[in-house]
N, C-alpha and C positions, 0 to 999 in steps of 0.2 A: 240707728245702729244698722244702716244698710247690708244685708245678706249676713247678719251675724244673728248666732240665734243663744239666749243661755237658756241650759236647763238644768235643772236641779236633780237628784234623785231619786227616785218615785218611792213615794211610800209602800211598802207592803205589809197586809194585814198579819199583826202577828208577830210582826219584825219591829224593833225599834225604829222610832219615826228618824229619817234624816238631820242633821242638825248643818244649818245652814249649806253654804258652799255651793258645788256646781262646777258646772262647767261652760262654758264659748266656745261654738264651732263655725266657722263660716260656711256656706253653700257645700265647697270642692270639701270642705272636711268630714261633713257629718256621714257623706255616701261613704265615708273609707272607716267612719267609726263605728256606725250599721254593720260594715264589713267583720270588722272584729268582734264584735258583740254577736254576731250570727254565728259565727267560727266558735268563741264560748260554748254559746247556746248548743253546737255539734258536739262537744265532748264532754259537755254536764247530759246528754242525752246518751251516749256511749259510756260513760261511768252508771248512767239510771239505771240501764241495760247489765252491766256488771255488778249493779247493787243488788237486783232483784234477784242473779243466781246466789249471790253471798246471803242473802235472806231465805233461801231455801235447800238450805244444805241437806244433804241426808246421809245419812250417817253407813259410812263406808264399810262395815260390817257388823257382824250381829253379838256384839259384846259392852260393854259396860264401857271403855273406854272410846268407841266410836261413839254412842250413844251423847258420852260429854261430849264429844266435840263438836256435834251438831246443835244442840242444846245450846254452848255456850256460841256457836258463829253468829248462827240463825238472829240472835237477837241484836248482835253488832251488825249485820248487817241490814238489818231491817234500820237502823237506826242510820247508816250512810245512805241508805234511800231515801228515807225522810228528811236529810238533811240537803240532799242532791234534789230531790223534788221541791224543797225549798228557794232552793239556787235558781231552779229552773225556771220559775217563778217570777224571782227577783228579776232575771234578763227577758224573759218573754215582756213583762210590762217596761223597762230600759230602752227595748228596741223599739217600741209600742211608743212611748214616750219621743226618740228619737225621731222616728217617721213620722209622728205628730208635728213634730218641732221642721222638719225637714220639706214636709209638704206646705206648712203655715210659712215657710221663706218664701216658698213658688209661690203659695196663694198671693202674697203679700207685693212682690216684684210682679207677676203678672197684674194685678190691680194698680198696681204703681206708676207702668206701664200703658195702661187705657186710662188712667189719669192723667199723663201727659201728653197721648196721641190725641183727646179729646181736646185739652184746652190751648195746643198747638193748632189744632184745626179750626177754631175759633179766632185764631190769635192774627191771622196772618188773612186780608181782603187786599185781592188784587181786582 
């Protein structure tokens, strides 16, 4: 399967295990789907950054109905963090995953490569 790499979905602990499937990327692809997956990984980190103010609400003045409102934010938003630090998670091991798969093409073509320069040099007595 020269310069084509599949990879699956990585497990995360805690998260339901993947079920089958995947994906094939050749060489020129995976650098542009690294790309996108980085870009993800920027705005689940700028939503973590906005979950962690919605989890710490404080309550806008000193009455009974600020009080609820903080009370009830507070606890939704600790719950978009936790679910955004989950995410976060999921793509940090994806890109992690990719890179894997991405550098194992170059190991792979580089070794490919001093296998044929070697039994070339061999091959040929003037």
């Amino acid at each position: 399967m020269g310069g084509m790499v599949s990879l699956a979905a990585p497990a995360v602990a805690g998260a339901p295990r993947p079920s089958g499937g995947g994906y094939t990327f050749s060489r020129e692809e995976i650098d542009q789907v690294i790309a996108e997956w980085e870009d993800l990984r920027q705005s689940l980190t700028d939503d973590y950054g906005r979950a962690q103010v919605m989890a710490h609400v404080q309550a806008p003045g000193a009455e009974f109905a600020s009080d609820d409102f903080a009370r009830y934010a507070n606890p939704s938003g600790k719950a978009f963090m936790q679910a955004t630090a989950k995410m976060l998670d999921y793509v940090e091991q994806y890109i992690e995953a990719l890179r894997n798969a991405r550098d194992g093409i170059s190991t792979r073509e580089e070794q490919s490569q001093e296998d044929v320069s070697k039994l070339g040099s061999g091959v040929i007595d003037v």
